[in-house]
N, CA, C and O atoms as CSV, one atom per row, in Angstrom:
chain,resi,resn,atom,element,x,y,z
A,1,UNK,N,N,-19.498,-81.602,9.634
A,1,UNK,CA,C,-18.342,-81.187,10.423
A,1,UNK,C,C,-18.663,-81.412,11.901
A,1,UNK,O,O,-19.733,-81.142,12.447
A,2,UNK,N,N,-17.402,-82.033,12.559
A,2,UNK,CA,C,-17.862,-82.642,13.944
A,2,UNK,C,C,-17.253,-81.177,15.097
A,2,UNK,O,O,-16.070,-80.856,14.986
A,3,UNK,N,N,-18.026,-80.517,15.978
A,3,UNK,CA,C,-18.038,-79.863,16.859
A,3,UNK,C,C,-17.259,-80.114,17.590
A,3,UNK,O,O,-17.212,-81.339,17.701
A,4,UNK,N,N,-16.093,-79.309,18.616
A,4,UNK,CA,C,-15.478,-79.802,19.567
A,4,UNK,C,C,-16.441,-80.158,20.980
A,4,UNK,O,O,-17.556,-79.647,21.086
A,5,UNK,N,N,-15.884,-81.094,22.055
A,5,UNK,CA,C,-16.729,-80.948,23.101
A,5,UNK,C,C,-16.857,-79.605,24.127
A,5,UNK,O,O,-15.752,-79.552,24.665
A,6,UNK,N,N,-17.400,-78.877,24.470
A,6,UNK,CA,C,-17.547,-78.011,25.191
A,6,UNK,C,C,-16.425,-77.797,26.288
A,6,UNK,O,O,-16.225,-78.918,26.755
A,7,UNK,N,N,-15.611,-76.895,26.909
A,7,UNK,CA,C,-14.916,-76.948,28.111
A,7,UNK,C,C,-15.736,-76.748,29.472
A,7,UNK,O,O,-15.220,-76.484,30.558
A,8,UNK,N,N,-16.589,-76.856,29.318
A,8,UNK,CA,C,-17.750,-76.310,30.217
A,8,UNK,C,C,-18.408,-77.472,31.252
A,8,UNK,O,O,-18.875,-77.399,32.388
A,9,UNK,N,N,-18.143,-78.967,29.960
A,9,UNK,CA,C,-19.074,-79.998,30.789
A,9,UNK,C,C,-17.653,-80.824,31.016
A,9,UNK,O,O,-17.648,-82.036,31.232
A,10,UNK,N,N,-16.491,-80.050,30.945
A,10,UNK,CA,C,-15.227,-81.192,31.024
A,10,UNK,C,C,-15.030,-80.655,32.499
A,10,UNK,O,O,-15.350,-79.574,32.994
A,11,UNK,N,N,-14.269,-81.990,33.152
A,11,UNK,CA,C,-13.419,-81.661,34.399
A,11,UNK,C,C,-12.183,-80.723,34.178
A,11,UNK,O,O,-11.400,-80.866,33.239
A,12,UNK,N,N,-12.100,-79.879,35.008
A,12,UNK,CA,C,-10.731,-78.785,34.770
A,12,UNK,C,C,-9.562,-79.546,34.338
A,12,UNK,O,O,-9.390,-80.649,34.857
A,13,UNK,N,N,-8.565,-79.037,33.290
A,13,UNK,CA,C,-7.148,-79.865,33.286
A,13,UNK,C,C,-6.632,-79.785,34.446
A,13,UNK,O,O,-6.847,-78.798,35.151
A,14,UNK,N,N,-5.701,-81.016,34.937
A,14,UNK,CA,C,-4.649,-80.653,36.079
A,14,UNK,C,C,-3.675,-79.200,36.091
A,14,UNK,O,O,-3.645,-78.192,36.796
A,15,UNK,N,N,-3.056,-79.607,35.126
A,15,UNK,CA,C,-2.543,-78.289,34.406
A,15,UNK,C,C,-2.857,-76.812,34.752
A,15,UNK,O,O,-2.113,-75.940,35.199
A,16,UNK,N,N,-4.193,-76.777,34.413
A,16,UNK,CA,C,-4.937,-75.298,34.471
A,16,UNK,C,C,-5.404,-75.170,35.722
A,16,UNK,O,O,-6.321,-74.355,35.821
A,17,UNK,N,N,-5.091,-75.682,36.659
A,17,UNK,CA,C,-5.599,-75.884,38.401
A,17,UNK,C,C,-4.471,-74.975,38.798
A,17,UNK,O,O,-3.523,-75.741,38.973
A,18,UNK,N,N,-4.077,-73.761,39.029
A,18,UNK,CA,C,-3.265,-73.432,39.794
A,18,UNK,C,C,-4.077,-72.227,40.072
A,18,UNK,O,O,-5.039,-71.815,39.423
A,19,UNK,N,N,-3.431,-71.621,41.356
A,19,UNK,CA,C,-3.560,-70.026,42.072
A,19,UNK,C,C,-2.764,-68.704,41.050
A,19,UNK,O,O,-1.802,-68.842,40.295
A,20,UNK,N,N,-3.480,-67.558,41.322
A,20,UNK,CA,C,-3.008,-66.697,40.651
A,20,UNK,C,C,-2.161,-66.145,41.447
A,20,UNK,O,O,-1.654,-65.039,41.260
A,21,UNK,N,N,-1.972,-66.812,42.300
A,21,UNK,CA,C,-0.513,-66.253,43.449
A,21,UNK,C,C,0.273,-67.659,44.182
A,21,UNK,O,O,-0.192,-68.565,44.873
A,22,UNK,N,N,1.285,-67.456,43.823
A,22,UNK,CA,C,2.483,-67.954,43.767
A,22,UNK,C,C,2.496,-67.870,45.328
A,22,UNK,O,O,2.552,-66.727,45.781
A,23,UNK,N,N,2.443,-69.136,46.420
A,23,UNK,CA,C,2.927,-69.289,47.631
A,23,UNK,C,C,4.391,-68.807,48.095
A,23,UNK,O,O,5.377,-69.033,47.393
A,24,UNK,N,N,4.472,-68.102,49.373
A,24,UNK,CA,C,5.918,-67.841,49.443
A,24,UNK,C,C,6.550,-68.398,50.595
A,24,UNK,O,O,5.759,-69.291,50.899
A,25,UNK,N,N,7.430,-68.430,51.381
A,25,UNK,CA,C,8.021,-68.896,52.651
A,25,UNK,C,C,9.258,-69.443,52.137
A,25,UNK,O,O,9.620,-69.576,50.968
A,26,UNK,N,N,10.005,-69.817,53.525
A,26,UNK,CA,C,11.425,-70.330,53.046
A,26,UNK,C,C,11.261,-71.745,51.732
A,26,UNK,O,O,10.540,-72.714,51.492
A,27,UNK,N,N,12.595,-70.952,51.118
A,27,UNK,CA,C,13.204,-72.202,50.103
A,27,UNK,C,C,12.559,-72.297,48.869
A,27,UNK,O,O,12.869,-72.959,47.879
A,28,UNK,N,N,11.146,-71.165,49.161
A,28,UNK,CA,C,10.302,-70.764,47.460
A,28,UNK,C,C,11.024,-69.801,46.393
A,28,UNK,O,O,10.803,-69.920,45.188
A,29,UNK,N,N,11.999,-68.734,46.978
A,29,UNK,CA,C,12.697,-68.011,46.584
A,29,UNK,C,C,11.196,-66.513,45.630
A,29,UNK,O,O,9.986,-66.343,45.773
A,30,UNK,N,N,11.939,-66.046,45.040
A,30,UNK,CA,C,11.055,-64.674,45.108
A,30,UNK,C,C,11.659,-64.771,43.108
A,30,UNK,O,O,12.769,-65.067,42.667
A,31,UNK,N,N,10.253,-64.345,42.287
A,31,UNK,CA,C,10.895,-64.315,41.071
A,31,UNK,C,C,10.897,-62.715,40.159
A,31,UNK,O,O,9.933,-61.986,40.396
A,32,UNK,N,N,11.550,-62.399,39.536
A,32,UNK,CA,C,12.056,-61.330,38.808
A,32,UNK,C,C,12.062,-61.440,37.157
A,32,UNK,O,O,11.903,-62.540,36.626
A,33,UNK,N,N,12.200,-60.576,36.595
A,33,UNK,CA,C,12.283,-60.893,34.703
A,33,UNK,C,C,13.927,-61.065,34.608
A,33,UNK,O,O,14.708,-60.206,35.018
A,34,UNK,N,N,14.129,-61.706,34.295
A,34,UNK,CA,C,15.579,-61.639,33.577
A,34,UNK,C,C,16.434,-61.742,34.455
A,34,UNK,O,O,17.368,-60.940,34.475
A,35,UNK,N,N,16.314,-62.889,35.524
A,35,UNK,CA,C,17.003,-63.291,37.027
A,35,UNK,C,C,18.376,-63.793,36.149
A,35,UNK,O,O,19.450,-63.249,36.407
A,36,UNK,N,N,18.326,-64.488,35.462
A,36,UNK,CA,C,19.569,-65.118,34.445
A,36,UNK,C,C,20.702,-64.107,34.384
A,36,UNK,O,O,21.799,-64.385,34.867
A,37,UNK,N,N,20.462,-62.955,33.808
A,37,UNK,CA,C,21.117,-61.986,33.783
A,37,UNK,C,C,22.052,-61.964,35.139
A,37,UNK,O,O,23.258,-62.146,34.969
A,38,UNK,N,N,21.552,-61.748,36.505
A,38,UNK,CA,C,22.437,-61.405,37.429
A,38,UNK,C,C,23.360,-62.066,37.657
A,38,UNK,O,O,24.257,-61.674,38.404
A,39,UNK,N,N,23.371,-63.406,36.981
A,39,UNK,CA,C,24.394,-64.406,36.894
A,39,UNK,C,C,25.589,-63.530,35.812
A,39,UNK,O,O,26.707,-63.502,36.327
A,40,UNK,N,N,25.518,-62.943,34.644
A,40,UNK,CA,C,25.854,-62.742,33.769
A,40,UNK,C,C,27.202,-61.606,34.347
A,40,UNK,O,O,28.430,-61.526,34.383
A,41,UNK,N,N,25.809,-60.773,34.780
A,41,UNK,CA,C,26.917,-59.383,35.418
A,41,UNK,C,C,27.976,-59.799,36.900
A,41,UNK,O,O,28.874,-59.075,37.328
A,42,UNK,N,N,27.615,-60.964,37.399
A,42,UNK,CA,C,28.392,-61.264,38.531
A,42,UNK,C,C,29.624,-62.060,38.021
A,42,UNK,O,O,30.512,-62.140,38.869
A,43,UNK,N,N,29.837,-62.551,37.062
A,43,UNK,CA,C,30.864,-63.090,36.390
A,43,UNK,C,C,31.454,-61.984,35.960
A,43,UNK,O,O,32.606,-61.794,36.351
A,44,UNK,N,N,31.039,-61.323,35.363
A,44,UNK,CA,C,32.021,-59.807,35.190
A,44,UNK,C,C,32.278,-59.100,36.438
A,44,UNK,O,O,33.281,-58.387,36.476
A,45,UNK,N,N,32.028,-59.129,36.782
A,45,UNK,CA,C,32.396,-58.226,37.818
A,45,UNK,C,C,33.318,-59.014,39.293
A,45,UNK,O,O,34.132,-58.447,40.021
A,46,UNK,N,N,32.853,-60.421,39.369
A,46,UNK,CA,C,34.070,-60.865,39.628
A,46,UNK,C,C,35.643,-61.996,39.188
A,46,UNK,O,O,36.408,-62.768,39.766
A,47,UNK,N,N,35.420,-61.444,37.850
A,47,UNK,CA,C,36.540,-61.824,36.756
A,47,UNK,C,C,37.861,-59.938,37.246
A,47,UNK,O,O,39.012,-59.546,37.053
A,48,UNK,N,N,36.644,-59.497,37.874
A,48,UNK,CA,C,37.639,-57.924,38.392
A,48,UNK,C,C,38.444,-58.396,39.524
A,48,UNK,O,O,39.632,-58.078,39.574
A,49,UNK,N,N,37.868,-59.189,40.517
A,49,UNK,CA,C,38.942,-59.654,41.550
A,49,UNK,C,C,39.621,-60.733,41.595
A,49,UNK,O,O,39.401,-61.737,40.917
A,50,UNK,N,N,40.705,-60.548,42.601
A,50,UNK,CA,C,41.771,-61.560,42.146
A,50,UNK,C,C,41.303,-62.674,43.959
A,50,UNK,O,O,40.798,-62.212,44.982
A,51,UNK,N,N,41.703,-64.040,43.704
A,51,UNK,CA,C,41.136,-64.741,44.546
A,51,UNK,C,C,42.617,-66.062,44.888
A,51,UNK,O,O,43.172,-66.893,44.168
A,52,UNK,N,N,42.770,-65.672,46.262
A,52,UNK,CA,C,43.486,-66.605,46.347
A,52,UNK,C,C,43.353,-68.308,46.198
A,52,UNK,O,O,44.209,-69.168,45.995
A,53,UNK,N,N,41.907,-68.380,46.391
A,53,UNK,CA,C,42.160,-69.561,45.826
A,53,UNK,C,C,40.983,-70.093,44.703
A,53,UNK,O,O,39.801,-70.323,44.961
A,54,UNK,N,N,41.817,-70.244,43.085
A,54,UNK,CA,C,40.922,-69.747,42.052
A,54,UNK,C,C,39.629,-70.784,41.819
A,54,UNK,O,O,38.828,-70.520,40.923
A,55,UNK,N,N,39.432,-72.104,42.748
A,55,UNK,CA,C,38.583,-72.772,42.466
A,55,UNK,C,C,37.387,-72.040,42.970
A,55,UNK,O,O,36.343,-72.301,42.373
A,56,UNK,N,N,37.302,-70.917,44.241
A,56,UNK,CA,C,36.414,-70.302,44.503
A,56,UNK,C,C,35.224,-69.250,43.684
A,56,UNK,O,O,34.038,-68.935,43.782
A,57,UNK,N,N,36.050,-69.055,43.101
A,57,UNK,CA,C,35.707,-67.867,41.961
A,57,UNK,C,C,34.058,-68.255,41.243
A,57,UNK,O,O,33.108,-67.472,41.236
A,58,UNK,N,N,34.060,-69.214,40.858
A,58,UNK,CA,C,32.431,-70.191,40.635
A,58,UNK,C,C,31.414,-70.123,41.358
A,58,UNK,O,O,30.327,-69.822,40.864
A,59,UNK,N,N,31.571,-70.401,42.735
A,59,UNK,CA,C,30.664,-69.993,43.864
A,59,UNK,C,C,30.268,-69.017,44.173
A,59,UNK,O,O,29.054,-68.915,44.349
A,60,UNK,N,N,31.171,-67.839,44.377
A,60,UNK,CA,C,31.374,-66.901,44.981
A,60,UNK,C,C,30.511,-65.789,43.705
A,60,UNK,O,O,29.609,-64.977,43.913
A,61,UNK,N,N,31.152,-66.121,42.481
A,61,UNK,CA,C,30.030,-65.540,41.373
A,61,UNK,C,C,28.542,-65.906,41.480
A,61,UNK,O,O,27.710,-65.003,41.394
A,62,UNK,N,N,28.161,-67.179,41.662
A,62,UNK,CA,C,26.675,-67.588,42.055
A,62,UNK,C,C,26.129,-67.169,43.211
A,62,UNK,O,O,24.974,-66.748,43.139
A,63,UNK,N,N,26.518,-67.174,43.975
A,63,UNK,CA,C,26.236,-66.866,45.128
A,63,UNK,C,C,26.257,-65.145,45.185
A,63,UNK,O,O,25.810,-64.697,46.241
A,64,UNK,N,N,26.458,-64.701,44.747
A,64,UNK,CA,C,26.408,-63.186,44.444
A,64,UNK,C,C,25.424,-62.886,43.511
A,64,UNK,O,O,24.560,-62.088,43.872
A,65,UNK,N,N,25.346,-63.478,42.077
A,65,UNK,CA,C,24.012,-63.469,41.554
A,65,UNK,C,C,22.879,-63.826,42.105
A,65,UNK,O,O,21.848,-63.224,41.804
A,66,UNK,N,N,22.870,-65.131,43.235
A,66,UNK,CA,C,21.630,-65.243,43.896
A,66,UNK,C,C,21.445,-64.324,44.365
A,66,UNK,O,O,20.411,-63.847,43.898
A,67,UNK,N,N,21.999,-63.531,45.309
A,67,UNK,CA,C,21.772,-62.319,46.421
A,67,UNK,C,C,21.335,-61.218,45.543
A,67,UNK,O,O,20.487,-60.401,45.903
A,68,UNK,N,N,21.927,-61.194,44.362
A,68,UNK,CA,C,21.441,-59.689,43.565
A,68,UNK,C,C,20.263,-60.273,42.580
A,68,UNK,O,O,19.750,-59.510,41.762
A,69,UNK,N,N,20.053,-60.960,42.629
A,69,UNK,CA,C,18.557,-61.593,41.784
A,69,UNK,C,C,17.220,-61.480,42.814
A,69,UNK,O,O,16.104,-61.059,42.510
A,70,UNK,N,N,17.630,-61.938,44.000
A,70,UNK,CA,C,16.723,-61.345,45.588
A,70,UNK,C,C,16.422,-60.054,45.232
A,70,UNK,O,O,15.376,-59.924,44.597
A,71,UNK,N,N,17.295,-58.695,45.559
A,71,UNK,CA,C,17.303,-57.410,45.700
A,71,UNK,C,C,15.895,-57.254,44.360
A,71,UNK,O,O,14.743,-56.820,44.386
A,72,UNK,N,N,16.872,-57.932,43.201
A,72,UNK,CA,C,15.975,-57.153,42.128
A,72,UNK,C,C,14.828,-57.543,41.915
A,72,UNK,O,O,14.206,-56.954,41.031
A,73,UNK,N,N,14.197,-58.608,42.610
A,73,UNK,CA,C,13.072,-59.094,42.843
A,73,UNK,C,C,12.000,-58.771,43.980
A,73,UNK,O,O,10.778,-58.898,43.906
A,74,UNK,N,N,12.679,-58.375,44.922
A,74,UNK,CA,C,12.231,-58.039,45.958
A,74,UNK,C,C,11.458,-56.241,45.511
A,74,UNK,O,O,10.411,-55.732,45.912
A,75,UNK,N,N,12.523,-55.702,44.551
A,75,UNK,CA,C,11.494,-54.398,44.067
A,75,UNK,C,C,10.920,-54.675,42.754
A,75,UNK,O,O,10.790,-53.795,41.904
A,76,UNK,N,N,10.467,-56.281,42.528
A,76,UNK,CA,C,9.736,-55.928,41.462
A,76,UNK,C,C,10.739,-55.709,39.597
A,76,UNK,O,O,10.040,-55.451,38.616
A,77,UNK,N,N,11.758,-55.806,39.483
A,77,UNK,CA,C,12.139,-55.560,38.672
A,77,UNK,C,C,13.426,-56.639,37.988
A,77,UNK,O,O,13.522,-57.646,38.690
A,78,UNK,N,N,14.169,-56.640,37.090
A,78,UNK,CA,C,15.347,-57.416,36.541
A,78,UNK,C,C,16.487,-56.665,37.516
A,78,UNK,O,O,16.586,-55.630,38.175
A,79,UNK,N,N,17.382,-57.996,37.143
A,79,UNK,CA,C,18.675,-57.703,37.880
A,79,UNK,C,C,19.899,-56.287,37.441
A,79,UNK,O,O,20.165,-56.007,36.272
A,80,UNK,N,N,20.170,-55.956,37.989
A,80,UNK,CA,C,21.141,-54.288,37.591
A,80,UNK,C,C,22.184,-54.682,37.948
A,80,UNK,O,O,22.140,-55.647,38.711
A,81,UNK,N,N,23.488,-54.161,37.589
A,81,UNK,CA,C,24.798,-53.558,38.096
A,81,UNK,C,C,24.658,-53.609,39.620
A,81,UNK,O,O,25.114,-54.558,40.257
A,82,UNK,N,N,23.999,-52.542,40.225
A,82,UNK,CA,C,23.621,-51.990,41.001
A,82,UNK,C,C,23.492,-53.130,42.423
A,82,UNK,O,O,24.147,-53.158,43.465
A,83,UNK,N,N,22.533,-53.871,42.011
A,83,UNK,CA,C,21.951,-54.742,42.311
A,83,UNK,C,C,23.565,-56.122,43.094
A,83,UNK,O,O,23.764,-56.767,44.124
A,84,UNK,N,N,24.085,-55.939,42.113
A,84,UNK,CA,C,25.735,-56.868,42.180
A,84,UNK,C,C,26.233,-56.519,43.299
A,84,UNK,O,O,26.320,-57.083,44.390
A,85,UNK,N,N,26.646,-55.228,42.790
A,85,UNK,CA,C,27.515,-54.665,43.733
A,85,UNK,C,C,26.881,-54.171,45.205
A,85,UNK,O,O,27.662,-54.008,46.143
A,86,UNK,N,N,25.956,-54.020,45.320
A,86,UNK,CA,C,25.058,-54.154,46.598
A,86,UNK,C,C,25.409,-55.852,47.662
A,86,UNK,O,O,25.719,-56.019,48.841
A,87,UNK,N,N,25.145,-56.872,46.451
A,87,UNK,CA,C,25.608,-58.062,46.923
A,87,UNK,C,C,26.856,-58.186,47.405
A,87,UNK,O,O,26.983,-58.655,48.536
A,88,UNK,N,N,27.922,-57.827,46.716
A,88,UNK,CA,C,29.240,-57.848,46.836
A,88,UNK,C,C,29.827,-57.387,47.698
A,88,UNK,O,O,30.909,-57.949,47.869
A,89,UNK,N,N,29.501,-56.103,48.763
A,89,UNK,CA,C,29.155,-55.465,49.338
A,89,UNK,C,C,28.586,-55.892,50.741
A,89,UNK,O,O,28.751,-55.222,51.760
A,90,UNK,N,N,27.979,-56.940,50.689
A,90,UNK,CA,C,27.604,-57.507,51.310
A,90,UNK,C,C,28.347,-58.280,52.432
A,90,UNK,O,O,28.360,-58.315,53.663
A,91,UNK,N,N,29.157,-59.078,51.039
A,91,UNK,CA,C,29.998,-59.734,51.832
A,91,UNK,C,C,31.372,-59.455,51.572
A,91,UNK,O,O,32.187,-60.303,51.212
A,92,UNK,N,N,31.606,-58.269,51.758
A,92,UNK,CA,C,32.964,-57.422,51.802
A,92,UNK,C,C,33.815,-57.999,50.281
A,92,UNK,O,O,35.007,-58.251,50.455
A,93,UNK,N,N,33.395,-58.160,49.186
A,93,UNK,CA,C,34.192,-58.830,48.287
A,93,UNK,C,C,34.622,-57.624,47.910
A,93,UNK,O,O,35.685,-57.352,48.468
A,94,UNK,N,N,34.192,-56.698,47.115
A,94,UNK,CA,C,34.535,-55.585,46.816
A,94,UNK,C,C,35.721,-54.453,47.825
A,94,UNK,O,O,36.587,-53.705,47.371
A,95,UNK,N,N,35.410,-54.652,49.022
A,95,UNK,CA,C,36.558,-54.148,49.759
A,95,UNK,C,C,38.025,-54.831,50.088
A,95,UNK,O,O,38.856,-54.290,50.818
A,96,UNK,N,N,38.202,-56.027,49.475
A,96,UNK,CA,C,39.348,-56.687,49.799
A,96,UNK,C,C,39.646,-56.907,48.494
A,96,UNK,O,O,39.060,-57.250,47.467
A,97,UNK,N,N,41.225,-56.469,49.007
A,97,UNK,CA,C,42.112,-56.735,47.347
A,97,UNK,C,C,42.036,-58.279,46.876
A,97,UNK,O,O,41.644,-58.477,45.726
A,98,UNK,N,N,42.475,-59.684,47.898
A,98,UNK,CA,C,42.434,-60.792,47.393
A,98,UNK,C,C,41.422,-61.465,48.069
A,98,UNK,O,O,41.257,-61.441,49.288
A,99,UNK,N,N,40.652,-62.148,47.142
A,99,UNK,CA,C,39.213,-62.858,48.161
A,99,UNK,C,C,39.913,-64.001,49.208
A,99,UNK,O,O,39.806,-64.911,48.386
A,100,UNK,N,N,40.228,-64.334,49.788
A,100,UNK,CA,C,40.990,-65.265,50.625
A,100,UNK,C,C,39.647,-66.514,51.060
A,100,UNK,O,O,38.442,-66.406,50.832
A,101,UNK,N,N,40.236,-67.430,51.606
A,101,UNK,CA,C,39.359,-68.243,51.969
A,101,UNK,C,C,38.345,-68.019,52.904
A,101,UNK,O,O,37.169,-68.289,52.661
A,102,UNK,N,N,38.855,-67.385,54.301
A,102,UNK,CA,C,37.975,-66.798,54.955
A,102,UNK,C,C,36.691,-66.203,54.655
A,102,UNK,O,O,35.734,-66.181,55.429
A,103,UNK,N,N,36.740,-65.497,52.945
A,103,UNK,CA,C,35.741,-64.213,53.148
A,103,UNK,C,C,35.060,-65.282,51.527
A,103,UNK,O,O,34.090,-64.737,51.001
A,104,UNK,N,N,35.322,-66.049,51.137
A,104,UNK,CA,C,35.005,-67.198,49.805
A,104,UNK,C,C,34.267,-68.109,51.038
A,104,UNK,O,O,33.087,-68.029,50.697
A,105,UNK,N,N,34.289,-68.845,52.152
A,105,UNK,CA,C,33.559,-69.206,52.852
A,105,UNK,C,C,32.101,-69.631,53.152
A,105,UNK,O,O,31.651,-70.728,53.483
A,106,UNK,N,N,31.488,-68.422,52.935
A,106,UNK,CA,C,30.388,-68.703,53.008
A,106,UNK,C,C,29.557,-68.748,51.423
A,106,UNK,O,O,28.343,-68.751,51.220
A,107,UNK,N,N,30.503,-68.777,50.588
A,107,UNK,CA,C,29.915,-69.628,49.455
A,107,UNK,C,C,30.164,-70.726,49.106
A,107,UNK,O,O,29.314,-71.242,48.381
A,108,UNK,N,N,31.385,-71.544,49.445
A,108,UNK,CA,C,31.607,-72.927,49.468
A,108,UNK,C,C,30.710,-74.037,49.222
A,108,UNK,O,O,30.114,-74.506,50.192
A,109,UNK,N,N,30.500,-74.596,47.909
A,109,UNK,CA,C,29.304,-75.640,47.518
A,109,UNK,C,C,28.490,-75.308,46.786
A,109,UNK,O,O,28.105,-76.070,45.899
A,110,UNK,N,N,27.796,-73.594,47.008
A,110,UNK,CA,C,26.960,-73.322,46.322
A,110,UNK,C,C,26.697,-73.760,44.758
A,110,UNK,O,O,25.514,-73.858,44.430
A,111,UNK,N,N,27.581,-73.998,43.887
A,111,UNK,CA,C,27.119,-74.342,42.707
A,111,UNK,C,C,26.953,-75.176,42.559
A,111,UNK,O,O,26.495,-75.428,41.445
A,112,UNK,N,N,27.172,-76.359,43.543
A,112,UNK,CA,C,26.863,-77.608,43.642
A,112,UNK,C,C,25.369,-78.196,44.064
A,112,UNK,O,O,24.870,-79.253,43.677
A,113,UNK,N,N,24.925,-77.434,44.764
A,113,UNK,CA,C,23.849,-77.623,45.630
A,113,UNK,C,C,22.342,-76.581,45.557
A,113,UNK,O,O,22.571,-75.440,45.959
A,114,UNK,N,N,21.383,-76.741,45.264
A,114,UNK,CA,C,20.245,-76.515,45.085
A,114,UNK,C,C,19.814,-76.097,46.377
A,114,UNK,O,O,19.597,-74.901,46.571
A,115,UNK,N,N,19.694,-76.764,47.097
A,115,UNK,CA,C,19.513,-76.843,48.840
A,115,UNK,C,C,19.997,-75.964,49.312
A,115,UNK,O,O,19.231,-75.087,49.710
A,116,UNK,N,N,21.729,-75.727,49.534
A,116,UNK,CA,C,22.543,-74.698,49.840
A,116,UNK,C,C,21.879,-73.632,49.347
A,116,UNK,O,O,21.274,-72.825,50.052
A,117,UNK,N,N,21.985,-73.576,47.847
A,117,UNK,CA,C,21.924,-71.938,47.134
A,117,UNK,C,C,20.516,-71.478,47.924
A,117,UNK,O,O,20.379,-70.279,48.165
A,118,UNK,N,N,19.540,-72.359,48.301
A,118,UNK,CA,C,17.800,-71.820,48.902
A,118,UNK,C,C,18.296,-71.357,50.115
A,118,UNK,O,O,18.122,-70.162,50.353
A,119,UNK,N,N,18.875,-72.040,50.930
A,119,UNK,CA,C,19.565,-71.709,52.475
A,119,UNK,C,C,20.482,-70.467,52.075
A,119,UNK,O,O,20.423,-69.513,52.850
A,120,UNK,N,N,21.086,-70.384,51.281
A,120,UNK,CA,C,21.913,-69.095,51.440
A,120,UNK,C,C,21.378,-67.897,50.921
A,120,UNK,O,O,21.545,-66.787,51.427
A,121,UNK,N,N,20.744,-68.140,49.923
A,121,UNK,CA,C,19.911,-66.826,49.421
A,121,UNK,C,C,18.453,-66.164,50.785
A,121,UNK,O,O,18.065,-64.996,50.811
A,122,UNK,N,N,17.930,-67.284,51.735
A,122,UNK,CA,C,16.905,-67.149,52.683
A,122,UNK,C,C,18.054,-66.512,53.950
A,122,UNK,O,O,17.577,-65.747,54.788
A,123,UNK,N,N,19.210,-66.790,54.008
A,123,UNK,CA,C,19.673,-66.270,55.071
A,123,UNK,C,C,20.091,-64.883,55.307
A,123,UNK,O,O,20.553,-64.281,56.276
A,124,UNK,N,N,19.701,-64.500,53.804
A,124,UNK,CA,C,20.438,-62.925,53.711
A,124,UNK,C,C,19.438,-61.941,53.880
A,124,UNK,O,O,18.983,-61.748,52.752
A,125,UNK,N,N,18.707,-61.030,54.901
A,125,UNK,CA,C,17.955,-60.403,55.473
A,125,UNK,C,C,17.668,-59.275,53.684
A,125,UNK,O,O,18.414,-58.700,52.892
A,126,UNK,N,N,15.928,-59.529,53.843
A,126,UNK,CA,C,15.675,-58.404,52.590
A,126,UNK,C,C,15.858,-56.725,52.629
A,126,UNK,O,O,16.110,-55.899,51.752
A,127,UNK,N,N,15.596,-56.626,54.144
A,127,UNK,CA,C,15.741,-55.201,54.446
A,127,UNK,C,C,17.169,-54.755,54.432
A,127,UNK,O,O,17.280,-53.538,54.582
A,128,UNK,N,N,18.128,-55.317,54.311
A,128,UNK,CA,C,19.710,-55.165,54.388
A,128,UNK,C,C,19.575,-55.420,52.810
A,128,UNK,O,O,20.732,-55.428,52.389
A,129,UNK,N,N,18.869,-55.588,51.966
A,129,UNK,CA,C,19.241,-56.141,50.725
A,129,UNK,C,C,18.977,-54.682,49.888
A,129,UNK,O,O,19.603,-54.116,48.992
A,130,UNK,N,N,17.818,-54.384,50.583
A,130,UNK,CA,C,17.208,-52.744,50.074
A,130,UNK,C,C,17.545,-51.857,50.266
A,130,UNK,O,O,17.117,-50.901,49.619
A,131,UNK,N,N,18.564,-51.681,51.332
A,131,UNK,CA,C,19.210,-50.490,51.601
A,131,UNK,C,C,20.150,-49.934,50.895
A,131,UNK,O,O,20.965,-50.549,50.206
A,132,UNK,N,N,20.079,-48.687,51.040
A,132,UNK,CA,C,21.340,-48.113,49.549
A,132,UNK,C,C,22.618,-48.481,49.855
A,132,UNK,O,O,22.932,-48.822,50.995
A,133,UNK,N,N,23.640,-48.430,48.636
A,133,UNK,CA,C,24.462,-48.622,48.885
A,133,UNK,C,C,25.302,-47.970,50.058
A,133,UNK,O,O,26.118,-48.592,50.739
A,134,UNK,N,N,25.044,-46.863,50.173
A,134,UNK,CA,C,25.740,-46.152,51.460
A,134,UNK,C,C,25.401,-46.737,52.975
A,134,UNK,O,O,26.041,-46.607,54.019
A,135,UNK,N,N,24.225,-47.393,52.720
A,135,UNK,CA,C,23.638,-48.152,54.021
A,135,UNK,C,C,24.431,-49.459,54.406
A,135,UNK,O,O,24.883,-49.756,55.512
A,136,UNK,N,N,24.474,-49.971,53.552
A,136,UNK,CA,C,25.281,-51.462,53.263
A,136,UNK,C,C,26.250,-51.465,54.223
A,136,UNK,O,O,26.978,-50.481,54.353
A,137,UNK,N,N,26.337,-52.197,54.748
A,137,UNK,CA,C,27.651,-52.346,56.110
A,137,UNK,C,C,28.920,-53.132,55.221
A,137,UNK,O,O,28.804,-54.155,54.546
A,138,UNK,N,N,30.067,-52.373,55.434
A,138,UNK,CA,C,31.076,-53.361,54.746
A,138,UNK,C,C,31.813,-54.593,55.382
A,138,UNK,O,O,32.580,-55.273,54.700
């Protein structure tokens, strides 16, 4: 019976060459268990508002899961309810009866764009992300 070769006298795999810490800075984004999810609950929750103009509705859901996938990452944990509506909140969606173009704006593209979604999720301050909901500026 033929022996395997030792891992000992082999050169490391490429593969198995990495850091046990994950580099951070703009456009690396921050990771969480079950980031997928915040996508999930932001579609529900804005299937609740009505949008004047309905091609927005796509973005404006992603772009809200990005922001609440941040929060829930930023403490370490999966995405919440909580977590949404903190986002939403954010950008006044929740306080206006019809999302109008004005306030759909600054999600424009996002589901299109990889680039965008890194730029828009880095532009949204973490310490405003952590604050309770009562903190949250509307």
């Amino acid at each position: 019976m033929e022996t395997a070769t030792p891992e000992l006298a082999r050169p490391p795999k490429p593969g198995l060459q990495r850091s046990a810490h994950q580099g951070g800075g703009r456009g690396r984004g921050t990771q969480a268990p079950g980031e997928g999810f915040a996508l999930t609950i932001a579609q529900r929750e804005c299937d609740k508002l009505e949008f004047e103009h309905e091609h927005d509705r796509h973005d404006v859901a992603l772009g809200v899961a990005l922001v609440a996938a941040k929060r829930a990452s930023i403490v370490g944990r999966g995405p919440q309810l909580g977590d949404v509506q903190v986002a939403m909140d954010i950008f006044g969606l929740r306080a206006s009866k019809v999302v109008d173009h004005a306030t759909s704006k600054p999600f424009a593209g996002l589901a299109h764009s990889y680039v965008a979604q890194r730029r828009f999720v880095d532009a949204v301050d973490a310490e405003r992300l952590v604050a309770t909901n009562d903190d949250v500026a509307h």
